[in-house]
VOFI-243805 format. One record per atom (N, C-alpha, C, O): residue in three letters; x, y, z. Coordinates in Angstrom, 3 decimals, decimal comma. Atoms other than C-alpha are relative to their C-alpha. Layout:
N
SITE  aa  px  py  pz
SITE  Ala  X  Y  Z .
...
//
This chain:
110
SITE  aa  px  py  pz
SITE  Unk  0,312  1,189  -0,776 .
SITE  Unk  -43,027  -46,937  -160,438 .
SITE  Unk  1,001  -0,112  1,144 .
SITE  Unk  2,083  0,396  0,851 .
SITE  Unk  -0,309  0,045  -1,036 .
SITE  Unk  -41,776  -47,581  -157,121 .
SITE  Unk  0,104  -1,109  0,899 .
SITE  Unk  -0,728  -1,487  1,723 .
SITE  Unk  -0,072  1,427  -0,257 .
SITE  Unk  -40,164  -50,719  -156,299 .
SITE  Unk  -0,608  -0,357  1,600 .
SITE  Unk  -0,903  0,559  2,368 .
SITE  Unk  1,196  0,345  -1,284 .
SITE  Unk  -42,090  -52,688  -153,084 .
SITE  Unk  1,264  -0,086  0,830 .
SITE  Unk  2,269  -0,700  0,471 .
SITE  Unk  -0,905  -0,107  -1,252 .
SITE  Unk  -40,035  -52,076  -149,989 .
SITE  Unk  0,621  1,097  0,110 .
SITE  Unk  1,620  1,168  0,826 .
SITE  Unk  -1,035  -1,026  0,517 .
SITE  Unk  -38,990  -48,585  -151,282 .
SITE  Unk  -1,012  1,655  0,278 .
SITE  Unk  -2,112  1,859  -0,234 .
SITE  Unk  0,840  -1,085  -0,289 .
SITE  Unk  -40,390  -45,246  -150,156 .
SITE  Unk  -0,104  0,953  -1,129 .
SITE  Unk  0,958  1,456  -1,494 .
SITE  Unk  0,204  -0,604  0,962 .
SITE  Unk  -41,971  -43,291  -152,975 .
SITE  Unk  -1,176  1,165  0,038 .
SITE  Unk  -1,946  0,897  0,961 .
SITE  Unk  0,279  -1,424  -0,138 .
SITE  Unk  -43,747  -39,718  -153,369 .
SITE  Unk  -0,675  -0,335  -0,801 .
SITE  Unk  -0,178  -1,023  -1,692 .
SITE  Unk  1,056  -0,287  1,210 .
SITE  Unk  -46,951  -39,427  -155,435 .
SITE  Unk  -0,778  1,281  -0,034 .
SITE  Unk  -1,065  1,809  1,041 .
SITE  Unk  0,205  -1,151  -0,215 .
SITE  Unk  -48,345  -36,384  -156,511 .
SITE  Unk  -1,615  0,033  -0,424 .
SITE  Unk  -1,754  -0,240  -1,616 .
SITE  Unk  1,173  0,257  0,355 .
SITE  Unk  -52,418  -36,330  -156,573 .
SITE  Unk  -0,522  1,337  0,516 .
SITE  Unk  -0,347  2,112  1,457 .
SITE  Unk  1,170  -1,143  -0,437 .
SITE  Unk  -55,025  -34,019  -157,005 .
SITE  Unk  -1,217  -0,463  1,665 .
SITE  Unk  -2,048  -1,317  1,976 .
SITE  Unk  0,146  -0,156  -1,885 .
SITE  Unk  -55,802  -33,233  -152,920 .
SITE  Unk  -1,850  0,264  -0,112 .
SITE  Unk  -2,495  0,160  0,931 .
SITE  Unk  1,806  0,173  -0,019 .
SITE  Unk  -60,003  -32,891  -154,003 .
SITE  Unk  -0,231  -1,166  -0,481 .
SITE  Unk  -1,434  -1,414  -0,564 .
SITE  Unk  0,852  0,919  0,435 .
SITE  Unk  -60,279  -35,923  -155,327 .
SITE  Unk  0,729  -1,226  0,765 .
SITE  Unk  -0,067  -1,860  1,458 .
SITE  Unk  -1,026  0,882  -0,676 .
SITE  Unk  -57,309  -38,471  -153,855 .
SITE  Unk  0,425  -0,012  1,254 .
SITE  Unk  1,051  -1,030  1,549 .
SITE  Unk  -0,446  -0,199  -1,151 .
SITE  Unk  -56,590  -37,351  -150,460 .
SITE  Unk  -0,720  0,668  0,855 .
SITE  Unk  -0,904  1,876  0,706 .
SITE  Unk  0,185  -1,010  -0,626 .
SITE  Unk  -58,114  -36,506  -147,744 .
SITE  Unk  -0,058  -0,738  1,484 .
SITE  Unk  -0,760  -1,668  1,883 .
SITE  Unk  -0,729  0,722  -1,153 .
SITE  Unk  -56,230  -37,028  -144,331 .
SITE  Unk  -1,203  0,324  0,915 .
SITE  Unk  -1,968  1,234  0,598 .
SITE  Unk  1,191  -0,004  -0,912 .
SITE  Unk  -58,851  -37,582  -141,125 .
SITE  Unk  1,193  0,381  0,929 .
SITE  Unk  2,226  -0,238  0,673 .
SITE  Unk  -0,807  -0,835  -1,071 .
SITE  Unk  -56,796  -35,651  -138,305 .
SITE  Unk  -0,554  0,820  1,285 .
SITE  Unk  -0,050  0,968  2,398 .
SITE  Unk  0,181  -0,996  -1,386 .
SITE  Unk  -59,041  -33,241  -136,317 .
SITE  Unk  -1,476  -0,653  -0,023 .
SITE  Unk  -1,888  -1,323  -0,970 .
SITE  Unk  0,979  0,275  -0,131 .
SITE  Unk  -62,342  -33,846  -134,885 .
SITE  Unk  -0,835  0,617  -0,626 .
SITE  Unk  -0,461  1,775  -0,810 .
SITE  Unk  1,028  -1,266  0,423 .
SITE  Unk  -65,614  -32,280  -136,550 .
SITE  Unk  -0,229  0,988  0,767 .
SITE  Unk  -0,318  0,910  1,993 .
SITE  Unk  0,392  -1,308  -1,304 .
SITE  Unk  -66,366  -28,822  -135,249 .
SITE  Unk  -1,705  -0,049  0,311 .
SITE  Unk  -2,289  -0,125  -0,770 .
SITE  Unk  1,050  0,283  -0,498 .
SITE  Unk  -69,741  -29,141  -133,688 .
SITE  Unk  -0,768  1,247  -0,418 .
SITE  Unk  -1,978  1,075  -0,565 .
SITE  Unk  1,009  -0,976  0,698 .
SITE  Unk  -71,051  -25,723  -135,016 .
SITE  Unk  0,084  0,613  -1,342 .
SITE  Unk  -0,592  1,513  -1,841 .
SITE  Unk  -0,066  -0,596  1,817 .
SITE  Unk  -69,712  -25,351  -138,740 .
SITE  Unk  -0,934  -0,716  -0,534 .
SITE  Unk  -1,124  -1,902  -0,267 .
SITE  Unk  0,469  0,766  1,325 .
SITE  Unk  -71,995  -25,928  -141,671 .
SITE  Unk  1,095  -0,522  -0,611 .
SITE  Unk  1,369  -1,721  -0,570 .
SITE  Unk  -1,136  0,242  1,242 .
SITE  Unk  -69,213  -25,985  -144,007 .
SITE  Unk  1,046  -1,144  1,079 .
SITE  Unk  1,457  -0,944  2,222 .
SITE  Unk  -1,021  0,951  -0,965 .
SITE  Unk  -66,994  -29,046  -142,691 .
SITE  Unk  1,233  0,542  -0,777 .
SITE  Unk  1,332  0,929  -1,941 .
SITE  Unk  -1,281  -0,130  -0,224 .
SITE  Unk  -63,468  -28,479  -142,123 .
SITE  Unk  0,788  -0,428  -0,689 .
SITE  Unk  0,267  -1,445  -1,147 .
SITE  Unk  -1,155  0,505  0,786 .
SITE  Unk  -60,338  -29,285  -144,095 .
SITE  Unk  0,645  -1,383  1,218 .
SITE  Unk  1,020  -0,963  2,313 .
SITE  Unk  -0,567  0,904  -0,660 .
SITE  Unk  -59,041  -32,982  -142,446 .
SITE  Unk  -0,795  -0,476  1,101 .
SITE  Unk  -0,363  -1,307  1,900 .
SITE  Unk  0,863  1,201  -0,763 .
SITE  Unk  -62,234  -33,983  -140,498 .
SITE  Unk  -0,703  -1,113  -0,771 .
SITE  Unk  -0,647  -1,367  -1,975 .
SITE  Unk  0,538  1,454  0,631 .
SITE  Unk  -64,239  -37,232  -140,794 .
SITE  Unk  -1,155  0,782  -1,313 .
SITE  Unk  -1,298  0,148  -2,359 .
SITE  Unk  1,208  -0,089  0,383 .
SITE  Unk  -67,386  -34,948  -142,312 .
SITE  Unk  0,901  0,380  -1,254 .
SITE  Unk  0,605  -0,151  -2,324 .
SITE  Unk  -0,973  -0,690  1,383 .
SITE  Unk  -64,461  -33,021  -144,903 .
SITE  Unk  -0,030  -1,401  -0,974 .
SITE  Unk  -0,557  -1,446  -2,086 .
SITE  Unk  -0,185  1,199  1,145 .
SITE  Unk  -63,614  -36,756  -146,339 .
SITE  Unk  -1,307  -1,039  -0,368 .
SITE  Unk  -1,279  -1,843  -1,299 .
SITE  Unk  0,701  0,401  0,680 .
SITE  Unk  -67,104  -37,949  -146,185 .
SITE  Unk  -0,865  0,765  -1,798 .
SITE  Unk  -1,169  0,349  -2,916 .
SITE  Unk  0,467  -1,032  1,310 .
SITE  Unk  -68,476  -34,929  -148,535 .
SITE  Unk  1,231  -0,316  -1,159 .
SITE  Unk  0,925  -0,289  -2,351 .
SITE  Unk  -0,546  0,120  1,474 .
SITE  Unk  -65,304  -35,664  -150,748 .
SITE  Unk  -0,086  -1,277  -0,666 .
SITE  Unk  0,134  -1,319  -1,877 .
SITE  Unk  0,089  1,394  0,608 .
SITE  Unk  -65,882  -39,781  -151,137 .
SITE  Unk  -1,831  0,460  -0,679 .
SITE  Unk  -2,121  0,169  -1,840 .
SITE  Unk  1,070  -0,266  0,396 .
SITE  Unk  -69,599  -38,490  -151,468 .
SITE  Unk  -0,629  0,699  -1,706 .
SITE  Unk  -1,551  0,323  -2,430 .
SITE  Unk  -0,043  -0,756  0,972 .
SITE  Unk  -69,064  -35,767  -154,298 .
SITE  Unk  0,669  -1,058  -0,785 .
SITE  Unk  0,067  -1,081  -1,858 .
SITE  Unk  -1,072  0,692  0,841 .
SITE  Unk  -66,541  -38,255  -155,935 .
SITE  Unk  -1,031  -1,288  -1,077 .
SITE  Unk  -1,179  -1,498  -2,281 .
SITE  Unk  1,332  0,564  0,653 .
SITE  Unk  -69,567  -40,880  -155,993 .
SITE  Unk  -1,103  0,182  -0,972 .
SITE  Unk  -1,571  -0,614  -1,785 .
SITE  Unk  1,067  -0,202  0,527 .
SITE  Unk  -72,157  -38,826  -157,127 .
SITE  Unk  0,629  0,641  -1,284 .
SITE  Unk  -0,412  0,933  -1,872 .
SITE  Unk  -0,393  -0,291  0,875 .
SITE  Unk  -69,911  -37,396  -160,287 .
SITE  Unk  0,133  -1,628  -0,962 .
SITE  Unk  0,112  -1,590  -2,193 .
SITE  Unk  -0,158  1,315  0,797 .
SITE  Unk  -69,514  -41,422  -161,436 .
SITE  Unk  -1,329  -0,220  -0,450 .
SITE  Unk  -1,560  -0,504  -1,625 .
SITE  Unk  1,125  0,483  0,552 .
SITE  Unk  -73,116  -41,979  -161,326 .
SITE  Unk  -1,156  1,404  -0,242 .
SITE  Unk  -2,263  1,196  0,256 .
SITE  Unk  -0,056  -1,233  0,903 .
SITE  Unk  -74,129  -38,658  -162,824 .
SITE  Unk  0,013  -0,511  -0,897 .
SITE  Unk  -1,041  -0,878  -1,417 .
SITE  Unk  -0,448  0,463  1,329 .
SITE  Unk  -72,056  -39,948  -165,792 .
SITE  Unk  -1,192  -0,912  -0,263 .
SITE  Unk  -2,202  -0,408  -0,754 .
SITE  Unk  0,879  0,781  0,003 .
SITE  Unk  -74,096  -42,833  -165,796 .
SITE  Unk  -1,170  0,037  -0,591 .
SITE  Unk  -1,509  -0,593  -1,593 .
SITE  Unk  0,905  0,206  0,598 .
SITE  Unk  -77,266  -41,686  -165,879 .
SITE  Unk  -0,119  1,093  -1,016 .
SITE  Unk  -1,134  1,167  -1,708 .
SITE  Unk  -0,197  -1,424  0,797 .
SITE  Unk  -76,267  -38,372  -167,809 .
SITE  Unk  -0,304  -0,950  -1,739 .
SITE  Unk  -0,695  -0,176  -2,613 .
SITE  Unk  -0,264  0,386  0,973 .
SITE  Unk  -76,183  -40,887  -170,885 .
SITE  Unk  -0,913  -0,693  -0,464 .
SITE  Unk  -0,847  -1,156  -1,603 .
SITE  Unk  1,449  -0,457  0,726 .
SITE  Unk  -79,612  -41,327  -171,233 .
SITE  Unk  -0,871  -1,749  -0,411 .
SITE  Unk  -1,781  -2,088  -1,168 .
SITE  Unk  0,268  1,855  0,460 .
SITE  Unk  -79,900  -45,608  -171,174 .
SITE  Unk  -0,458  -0,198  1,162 .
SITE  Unk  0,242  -1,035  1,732 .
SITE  Unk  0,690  0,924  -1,044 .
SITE  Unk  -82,049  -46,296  -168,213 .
SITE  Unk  0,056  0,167  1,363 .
SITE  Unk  -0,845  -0,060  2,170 .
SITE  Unk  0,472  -0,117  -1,453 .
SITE  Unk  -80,865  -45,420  -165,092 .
SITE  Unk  0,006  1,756  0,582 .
SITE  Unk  0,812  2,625  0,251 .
SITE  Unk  0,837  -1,039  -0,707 .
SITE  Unk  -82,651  -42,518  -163,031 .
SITE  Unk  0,870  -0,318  1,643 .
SITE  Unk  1,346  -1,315  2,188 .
SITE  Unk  -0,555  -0,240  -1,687 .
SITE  Unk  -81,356  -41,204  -159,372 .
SITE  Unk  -1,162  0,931  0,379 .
SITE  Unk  -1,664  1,944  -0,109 .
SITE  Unk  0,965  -0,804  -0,163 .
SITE  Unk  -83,758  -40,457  -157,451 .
SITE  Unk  0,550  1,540  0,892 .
SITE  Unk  1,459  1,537  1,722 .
SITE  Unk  -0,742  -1,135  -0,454 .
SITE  Unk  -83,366  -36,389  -156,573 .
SITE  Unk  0,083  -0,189  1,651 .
SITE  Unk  0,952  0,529  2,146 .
SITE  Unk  -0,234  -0,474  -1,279 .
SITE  Unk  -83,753  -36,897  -152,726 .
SITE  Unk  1,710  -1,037  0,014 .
SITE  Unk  2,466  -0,662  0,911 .
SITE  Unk  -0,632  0,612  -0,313 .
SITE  Unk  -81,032  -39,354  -153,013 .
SITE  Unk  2,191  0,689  -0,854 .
SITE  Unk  3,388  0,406  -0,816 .
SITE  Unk  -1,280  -0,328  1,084 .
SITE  Unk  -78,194  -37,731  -155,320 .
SITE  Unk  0,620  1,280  0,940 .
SITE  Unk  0,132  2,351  1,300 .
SITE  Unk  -1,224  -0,685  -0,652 .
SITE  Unk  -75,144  -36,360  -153,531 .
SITE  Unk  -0,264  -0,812  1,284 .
SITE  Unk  0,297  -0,296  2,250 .
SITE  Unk  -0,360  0,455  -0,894 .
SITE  Unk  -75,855  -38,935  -151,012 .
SITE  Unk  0,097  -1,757  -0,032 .
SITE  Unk  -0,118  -2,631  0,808 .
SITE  Unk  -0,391  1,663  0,053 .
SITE  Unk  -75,022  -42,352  -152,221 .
SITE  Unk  1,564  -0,106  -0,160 .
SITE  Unk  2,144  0,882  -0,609 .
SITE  Unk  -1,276  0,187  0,274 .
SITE  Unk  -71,593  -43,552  -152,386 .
SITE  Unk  0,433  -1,280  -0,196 .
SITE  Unk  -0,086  -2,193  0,446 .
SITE  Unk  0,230  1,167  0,793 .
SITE  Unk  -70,327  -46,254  -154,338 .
SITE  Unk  1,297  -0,266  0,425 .
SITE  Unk  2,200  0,571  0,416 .
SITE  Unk  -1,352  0,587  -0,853 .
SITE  Unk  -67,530  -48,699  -152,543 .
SITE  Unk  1,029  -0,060  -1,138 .
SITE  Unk  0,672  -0,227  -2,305 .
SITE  Unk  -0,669  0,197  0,481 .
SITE  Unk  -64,143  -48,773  -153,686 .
SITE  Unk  0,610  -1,383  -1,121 .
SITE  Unk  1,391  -1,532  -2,060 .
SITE  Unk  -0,138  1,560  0,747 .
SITE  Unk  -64,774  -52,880  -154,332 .
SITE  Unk  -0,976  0,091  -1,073 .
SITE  Unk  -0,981  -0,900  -1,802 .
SITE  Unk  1,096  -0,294  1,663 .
SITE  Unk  -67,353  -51,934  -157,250 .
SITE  Unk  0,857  0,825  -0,583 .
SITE  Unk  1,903  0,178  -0,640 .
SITE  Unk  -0,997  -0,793  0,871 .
SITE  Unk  -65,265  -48,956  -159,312 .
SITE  Unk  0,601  0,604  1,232 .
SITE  Unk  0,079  0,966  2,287 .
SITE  Unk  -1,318  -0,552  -0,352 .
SITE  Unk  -61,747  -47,787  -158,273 .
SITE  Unk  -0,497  1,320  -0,843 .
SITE  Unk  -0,628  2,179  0,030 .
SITE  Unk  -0,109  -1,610  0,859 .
SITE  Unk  -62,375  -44,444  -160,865 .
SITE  Unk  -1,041  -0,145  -0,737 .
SITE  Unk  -0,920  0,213  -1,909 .
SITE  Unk  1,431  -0,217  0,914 .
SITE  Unk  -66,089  -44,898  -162,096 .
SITE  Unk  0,049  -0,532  -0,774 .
SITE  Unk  -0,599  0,083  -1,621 .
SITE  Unk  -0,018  0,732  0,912 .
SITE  Unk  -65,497  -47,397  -164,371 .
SITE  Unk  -0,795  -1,275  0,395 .
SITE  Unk  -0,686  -1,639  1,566 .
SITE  Unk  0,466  1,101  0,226 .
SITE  Unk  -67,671  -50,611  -165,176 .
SITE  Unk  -1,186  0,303  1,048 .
SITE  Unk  -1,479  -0,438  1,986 .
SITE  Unk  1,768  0,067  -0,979 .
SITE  Unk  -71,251  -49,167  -163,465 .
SITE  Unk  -1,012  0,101  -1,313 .
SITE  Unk  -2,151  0,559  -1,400 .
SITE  Unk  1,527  -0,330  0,923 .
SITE  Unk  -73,087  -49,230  -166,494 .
SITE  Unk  -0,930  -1,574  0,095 .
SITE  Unk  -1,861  -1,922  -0,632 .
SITE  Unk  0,980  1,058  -0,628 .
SITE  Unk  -74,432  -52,541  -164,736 .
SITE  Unk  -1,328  0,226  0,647 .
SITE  Unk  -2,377  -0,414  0,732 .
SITE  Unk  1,224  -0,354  -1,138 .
SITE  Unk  -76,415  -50,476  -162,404 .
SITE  Unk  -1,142  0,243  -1,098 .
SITE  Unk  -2,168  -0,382  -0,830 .
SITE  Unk  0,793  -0,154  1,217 .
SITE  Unk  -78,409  -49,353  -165,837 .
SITE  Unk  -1,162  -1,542  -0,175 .
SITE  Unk  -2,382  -1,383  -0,125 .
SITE  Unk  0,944  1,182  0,125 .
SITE  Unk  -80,158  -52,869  -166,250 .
SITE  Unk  -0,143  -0,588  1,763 .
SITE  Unk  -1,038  -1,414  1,947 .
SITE  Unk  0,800  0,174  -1,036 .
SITE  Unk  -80,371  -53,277  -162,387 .
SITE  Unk  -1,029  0,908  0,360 .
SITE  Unk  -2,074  0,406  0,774 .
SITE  Unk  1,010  -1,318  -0,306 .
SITE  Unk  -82,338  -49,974  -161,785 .
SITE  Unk  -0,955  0,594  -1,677 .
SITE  Unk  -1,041  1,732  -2,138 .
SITE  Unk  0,458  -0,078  1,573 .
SITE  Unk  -84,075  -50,047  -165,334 .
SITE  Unk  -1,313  0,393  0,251 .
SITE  Unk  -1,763  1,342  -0,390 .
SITE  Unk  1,384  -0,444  -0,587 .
SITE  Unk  -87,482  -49,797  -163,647 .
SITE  Unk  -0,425  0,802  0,990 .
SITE  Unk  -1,483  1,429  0,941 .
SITE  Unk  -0,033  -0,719  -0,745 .
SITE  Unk  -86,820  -48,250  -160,671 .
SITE  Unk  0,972  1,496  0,021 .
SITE  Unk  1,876  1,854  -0,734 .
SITE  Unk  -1,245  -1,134  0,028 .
SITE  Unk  -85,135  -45,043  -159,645 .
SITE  Unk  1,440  0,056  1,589 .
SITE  Unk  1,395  0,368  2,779 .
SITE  Unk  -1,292  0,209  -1,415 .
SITE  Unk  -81,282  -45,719  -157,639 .
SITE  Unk  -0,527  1,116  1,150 .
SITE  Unk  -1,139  2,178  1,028 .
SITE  Unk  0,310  -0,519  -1,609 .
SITE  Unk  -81,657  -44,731  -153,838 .
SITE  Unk  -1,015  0,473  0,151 .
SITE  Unk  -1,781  0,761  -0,768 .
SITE  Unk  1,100  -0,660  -0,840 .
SITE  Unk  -84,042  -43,376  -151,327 .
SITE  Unk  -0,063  0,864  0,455 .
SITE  Unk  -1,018  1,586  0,171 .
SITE  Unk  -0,555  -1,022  -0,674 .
SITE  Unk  -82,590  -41,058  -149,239 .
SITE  Unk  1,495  0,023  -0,051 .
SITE  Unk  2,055  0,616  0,872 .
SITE  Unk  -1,341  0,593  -0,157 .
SITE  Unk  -78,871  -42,288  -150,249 .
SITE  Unk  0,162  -1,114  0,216 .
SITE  Unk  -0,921  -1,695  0,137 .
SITE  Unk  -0,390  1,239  -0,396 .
SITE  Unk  -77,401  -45,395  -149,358 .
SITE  Unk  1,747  -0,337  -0,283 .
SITE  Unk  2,442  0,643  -0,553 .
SITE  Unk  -0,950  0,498  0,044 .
SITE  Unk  -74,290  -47,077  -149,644 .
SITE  Unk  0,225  -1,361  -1,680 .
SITE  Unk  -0,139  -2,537  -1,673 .
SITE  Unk  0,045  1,232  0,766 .
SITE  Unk  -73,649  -49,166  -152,889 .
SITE  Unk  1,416  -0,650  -0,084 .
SITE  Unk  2,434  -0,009  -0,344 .
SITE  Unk  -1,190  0,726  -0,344 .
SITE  Unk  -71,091  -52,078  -152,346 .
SITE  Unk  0,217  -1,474  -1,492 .
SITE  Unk  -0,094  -1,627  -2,673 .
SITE  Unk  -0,796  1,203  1,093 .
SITE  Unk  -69,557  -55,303  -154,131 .
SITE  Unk  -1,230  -0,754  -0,522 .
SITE  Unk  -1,028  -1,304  -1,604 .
SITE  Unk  1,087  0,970  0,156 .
SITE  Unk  -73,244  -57,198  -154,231 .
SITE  Unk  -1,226  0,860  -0,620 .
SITE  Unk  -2,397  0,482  -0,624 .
SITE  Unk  1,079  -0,458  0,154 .
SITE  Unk  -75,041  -54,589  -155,555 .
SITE  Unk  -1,512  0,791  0,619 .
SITE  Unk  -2,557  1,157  0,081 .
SITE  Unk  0,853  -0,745  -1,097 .
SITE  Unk  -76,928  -53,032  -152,581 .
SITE  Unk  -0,027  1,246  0,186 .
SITE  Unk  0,703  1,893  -0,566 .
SITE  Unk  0,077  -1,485  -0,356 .
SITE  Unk  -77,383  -49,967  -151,597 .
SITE  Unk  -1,388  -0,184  1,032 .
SITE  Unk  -1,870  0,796  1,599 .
//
């Protein structure tokens, strides 16, 4: 722990915790770059779609729909580390989460 006013060093796995925005996207790679905007969207993206995976991997109700999986991403103000979405389960009980992706935030939207 690292008292407040005090400069402290943390050591995190760099695919899942970090990923610095620094250079511009290159305009003709598929594969995005290490430290552009597209590098840290694909890793908040992948990070998303491994939480709600879990989710529906467990067989109680909620469905993703395939055009939409690997492109939703679920805000930091709903789960910090994929914890407490087994809400989305009785919101999407009938339907199947996303369309083409979306964004899911603090209210439940996407």
């Amino acid at each position: 722990m690292v008292e407040q006013g005090k400069l402290g060093v943390l050591m995190v796995d760099r695919s899942t915790e970090f990923a610095p925005v620094k250079d511009a996207d290159a305009a003709s790679s598929e594969e995005p770059l290490p430290d552009t905007p597209a590098f840290a969207r694909r890793m908040l993206l992948a990070e998303s779609t491994k939480w709600l995976s879990a989710i529906e991997a467990d067989g109680n109700g909620l469905s993703i729909k395939p055009s939409a999986k690997g492109n939703i991403e679920v805000s930091y103000l709903v789960s910090y580390a994929g914890e407490d979405l087994h809400w989305l389960k009785r919101l999407h009980k009938k339907r199947p989460l996303g369309g083409a992706g979306g964004y899911l935030d603090h209210e439940g939207e996407y």
